[in-house]
N, C-alpha and C positions, 0 to 999 in steps of 0.2 A: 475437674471441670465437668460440665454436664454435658456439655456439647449438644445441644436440645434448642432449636427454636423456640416451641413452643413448651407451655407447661406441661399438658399431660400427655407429648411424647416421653416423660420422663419415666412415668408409671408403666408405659408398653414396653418402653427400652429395659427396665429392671425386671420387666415377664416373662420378655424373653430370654433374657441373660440369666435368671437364678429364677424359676416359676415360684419353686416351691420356699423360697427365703419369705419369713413373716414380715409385711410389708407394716402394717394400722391393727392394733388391738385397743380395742374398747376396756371395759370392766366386765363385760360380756362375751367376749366376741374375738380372735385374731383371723384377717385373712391375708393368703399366702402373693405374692405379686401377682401372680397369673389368678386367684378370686377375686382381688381389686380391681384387675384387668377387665375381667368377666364383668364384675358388678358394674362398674361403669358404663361398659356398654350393655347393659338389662336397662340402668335406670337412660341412657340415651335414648335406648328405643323406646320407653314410656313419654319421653319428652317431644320426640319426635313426632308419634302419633300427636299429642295434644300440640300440635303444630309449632312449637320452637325450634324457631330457625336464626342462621349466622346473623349478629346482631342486638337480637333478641337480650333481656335479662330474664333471668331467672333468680326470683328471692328465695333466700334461706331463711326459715322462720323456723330452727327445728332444735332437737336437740344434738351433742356432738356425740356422734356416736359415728363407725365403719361407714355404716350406707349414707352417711351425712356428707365424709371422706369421698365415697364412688360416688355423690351426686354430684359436688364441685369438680369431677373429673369428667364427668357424665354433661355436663354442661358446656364445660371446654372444648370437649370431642365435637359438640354440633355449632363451634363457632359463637358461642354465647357469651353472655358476661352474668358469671354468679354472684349475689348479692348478699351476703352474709348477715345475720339479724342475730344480736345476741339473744340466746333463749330466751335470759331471765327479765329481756325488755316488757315494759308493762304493752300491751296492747296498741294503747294510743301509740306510743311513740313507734312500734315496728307497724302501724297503718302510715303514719308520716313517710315511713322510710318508702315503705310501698306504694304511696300513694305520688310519693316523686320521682321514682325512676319507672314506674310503670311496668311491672315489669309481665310477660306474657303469659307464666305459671307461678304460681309459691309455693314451694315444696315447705309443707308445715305436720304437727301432728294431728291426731283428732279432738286432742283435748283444746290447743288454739285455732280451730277452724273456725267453730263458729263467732271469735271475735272477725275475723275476715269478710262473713260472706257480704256484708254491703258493699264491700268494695269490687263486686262484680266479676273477679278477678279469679280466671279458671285453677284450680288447689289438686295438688300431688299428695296424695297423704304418706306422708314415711310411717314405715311400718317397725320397726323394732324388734319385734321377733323373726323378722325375714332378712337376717343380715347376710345372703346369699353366701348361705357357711361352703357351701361344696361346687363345684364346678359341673357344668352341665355334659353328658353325654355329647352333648352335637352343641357347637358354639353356635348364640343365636347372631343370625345377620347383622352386620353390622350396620349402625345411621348412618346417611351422606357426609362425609366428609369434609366442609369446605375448605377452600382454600384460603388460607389466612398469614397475613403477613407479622413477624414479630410484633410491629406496631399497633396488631390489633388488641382490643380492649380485653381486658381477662377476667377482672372481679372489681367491682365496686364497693371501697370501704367506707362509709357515714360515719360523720364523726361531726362532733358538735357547731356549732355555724353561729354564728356573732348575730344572725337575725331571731334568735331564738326557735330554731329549726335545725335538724340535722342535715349537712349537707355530705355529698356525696364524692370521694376524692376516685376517681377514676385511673387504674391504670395495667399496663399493658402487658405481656407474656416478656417482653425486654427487658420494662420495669424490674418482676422479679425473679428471671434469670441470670439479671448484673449480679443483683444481692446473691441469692443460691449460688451461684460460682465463687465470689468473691467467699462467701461464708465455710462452701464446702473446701477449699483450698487453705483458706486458714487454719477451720479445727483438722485439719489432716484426717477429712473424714473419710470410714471406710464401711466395709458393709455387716461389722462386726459390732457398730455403734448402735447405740438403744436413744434414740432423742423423747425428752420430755417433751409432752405438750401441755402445756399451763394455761395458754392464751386461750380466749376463746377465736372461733374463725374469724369474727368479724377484726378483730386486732391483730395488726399488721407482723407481731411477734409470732404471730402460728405460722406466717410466710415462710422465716426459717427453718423452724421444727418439721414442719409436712416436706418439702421440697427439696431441701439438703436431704433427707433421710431418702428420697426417690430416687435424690440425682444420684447418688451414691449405693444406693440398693440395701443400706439401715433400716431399720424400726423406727418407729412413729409411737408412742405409750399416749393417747388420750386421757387426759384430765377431766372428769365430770365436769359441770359447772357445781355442783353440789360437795366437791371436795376442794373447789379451788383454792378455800383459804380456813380447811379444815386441817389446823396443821401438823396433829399429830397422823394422821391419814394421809400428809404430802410427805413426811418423813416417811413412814412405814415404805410408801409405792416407791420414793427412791433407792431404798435397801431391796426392797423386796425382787422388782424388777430388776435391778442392776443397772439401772440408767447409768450412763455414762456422756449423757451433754443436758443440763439443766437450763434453761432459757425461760426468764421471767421478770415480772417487775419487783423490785428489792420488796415493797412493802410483804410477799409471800416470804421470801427468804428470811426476812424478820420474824417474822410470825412463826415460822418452823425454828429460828432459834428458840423463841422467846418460850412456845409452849410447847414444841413438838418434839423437844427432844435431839434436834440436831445436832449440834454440840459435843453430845454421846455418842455421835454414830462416825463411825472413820470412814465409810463407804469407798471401799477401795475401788469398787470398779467406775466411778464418779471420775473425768479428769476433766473437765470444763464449764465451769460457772461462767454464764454469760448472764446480763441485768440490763433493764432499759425502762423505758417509761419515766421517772421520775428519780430525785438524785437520793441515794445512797447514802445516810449518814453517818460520815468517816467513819466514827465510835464502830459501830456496827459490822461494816466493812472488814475495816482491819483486823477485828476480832477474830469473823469468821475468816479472813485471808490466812491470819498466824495458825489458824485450829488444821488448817487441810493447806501446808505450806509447798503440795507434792502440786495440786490442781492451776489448772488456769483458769484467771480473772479477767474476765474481758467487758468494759462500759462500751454497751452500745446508744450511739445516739440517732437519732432521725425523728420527725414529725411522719406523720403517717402520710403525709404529701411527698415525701421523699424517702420512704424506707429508712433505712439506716443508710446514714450519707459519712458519719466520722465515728471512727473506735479507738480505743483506748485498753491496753492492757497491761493489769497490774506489776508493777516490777516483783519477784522472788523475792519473800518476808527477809527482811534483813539487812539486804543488798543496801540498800538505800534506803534513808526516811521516806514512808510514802505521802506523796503531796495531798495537800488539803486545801479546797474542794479538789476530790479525783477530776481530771482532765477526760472531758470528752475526744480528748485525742487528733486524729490527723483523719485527712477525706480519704475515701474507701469505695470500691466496686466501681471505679474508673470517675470517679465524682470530682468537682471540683467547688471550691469556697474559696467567697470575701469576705473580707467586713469592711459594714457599709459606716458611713460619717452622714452624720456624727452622733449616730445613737452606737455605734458599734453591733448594730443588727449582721447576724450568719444571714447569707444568702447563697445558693448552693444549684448545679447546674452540672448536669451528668446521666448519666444511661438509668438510673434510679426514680429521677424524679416521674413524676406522676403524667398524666395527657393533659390534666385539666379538672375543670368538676365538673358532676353531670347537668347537662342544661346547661353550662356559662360556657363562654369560646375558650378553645384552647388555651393552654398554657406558651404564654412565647416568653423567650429568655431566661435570665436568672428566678431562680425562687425565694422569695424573700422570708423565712421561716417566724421572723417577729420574736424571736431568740437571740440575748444581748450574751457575747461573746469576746474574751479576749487572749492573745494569745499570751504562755507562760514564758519563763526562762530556756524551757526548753524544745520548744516551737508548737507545742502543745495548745490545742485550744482548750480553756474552761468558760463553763457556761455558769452565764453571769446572773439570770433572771429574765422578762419578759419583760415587753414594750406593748404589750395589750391586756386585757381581763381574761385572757386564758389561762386555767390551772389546769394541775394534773392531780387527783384523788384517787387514792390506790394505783394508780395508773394509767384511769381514764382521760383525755383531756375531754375538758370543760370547757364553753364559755361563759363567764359569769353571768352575762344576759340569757343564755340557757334558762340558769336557776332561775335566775329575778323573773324573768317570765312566768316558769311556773309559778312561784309564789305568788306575782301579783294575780293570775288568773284566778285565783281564792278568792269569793266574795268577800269576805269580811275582809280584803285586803285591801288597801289604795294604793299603797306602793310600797316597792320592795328593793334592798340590795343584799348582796349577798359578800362573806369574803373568806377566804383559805387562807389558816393559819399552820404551822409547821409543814412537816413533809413525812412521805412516807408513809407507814405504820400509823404514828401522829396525827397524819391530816386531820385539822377538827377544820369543818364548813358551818358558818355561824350566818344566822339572818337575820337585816336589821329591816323591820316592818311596821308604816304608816297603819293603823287600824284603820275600817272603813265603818267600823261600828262602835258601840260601845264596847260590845266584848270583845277584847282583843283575841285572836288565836291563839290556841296554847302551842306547842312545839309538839305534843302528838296530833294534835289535829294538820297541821302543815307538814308534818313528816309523810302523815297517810295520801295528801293530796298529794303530794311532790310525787310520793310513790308510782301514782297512776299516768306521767310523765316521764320522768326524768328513768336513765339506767341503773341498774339493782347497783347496786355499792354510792351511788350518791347519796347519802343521806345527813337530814340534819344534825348536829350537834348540839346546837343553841339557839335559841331567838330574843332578842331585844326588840321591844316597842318603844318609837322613838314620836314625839309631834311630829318632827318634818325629818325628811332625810338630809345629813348638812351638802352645801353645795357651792363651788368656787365662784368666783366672778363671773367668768363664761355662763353660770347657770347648771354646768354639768356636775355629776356626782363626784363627789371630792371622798376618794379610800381612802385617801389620806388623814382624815380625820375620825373616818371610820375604824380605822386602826389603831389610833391614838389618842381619841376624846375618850375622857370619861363615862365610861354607860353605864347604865341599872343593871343590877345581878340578872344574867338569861335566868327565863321563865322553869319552873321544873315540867317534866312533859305532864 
């Protein structure tokens, strides 16, 4: 248990207790708890001067790297709420992100400053060769402290928004202290573990990897974004390192079967495959389960509004046939689930869930996740599909108006719909588009526009040009035909 109000008492509690235990190593870089400690409070005092105070957010538009680690801690120390930006976001969309929660600095690098500066908005520049490798003669002062109660706000994660905007889920040092306790007490974690980091910050899955590895006084291994689905590169780091707790979305885990080699590699110091984001196809699954019959499998489930709310772990290859679809399992980190009538939608209410979103009033009562659920033979919930246009692609959730926005912003476009086919690894995202001209657009040219919107891994697969897009009675777009009418061969790019 972390026994930690706040999050980055966790980082000072393990500085004290073990200084010199390797806390966050980069591909660059390892610093020891007590240089995390340090770095933290370096990068606070630069915030401080440039006047962020309790309250305040602070965006992250940078890469993941140690000082990226002691800024998010660096920001918590003065009371703030950090705003995580995935790197490989094109521009437009991390000025959206910035341009809605306001936030009082952005810690970014040199080479993305200059898409910032109209945004008026004072810039931290991370430096990368200053990953504050050694500890100072005389510790510098430390920033004001404030007081802050569990309740208060911690980090802001955006994630896609049904108006064609990323919106911003807000939540609190309680938030992901429930999960980290609940987490570190399951894997029987200790300070001899080495946790992958796969996720980028901005996705709710780096919560576990960074904060269990604190609360417990473990390793943290940083994932470039550059190697994230490099898969003979994720094999190599998980032998090489020694990881021994993997946490990611299946579609990587695929991918390092399929081409990297895993399969071959026994990795003994490996004992806990955890997966989440999107579902796991059995095939797949059970393969890798029966190859490494020694590890534990654990399905984690949550929307990023509620963390991980329900888990699920594999039964020991053999014991039992393993069920199909795998069971998101039972509620978790003091959480509590219904399902609701008569769509059978999960809704979920517990120390987990989120304050609210940024800008909109609080969150009151249950959380209605919009995830159709029902329970098994053996009091098991499996997830059934979705009751709105949200998908998940490689991981990412989505909402299809997302896409279709970008695409219809294409001139030559009048209108757009969008639809996700398979899962996983699989995901193909197909566009069906009205021309507004005679030339239709080809699918390289809407790939490259999409790009300058939408997050790096959304991309297109197909495009069909259609007259009209078809549409039900009400007038509304009907997927349902979209999935199942006959359409022209997609365009080649």
């Amino acid at each position: 248990m972390t026994r930690a109000a706040l999050l980055h008492d966790l980082v000072t509690g393990a500085a004290r207790r073990t200084p010199g235990a390797p806390a966050v190593t980069d591909t660059d870089t390892t610093l020891t708890y007590a240089q995390l400690d340090a770095a933290a409070d370096d990068v606070a005092s630069e915030l401080h001067q440039l006047g962020v105070a309790a309250g305040d957010r602070v965006a992250l538009w940078t890469d993941k790297t140690v000082r990226a680690v002691a800024a998010t801690q660096a920001v918590l120390r003065l009371g703030a709420v950090y705003v995580p930006i995935d790197p490989r976001n094109p521009a437009r969309r991390a000025a959206q992100i910035i341009e809605d929660c306001t936030p009082a600095v952005v810690i970014t690098t040199t080479g993305r400053a200059p898409a910032l500066t109209r945004l008026g908005t004072p810039l931290l520049l991370d430096h990368p060769t200053e990953p504050h490798p050694s500890l100072p003669a005389t510790p510098p002062p430390r920033s004001p402290r404030p007081r802050l109660s569990p309740d208060s706000p911690a980090y802001l994660l955006y994630t896609s928004g049904s108006t064609g905007r990323p919106k911003g889920v807000c939540l609190s040092h309680r938030n992901a202290l429930a999960f980290v306790d609940w987490a570190a007490e399951t894997l029987q974690a200790t300070p001899l573990d080495r946790f992958a980091n796969h996720a980028p910050l901005n996705f709710d899955l780096s919560v576990l990897d960074l904060y269990t590895a604190f609360a417990t006084g473990a390793s943290v291994h940083l994932i470039p974004a550059d190697l994230a689905y490099a898969p003979r590169a994720l094999a190599d780091l998980l032998e090489q390192r020694q990881l021994t707790v993997w946490y990611s979305v299946p579609s990587a885990l695929q991918l390092m079967m399929r081409a990297g080699g895993l399969l071959d590699r026994p990795l003994p110091h490996l004992r806990a495959v955890l997966f989440a984001g999107e579902v796991f196809p059995p095939d797949d699954l059970h393969r890798l389960r029966r190859h490494w019959p020694e590890k534990r499998f654990l399905n984690l489930y949550g929307p990023t509004e509620t963390n991980v709310c329900t888990a699920y772990e594999l039964p020991p290859p053999g014991a039992t046939p393993p069920p199909t679809p795998t069971p998101i399992g039972r509620p978790t980190c003091g959480n509590e689930v219904t399902i609701l009538a008569p769509d059978d939608e999960l809704a979920v209410a517990g120390p987990t869930v989120m304050l609210g979103y940024w800008n909109q009033p609080p969150r009151r009562g249950w959380y209605r996740t919009g995830d159709r659920v029902r329970l098994d033979e053996n009091g098991d919930l499996v997830y059934l599909g979705r009751l709105d246009d949200t998908v998940k692609i490689h991981g990412i959730r989505m909402h299809l108006t997302e896409i279709e926005a970008a695409l219809s912003s294409h001139p030559h476009v009048s209108e757009a719909a969008a639809l996700v086919t398979s899962s996983a690894l699989d995901t193909r995202l197909t566009a069906f588009v009205v021309p507004a001209t005679p030339t239709p657009p080809t699918l390289l040219t809407l790939k490259r526009h999409c790009a300058t919107q939408l997050p790096q891994g959304i991309t297109l697969d197909a495009v069909h040009h259609l007259p009209a897009l078809p549409r039900n009675t009400n007038g509304k777009l009907d997927r349902h035909q979209l999935r199942h009418k006959a359409l022209p061969a997609p365009d080649a790019p």
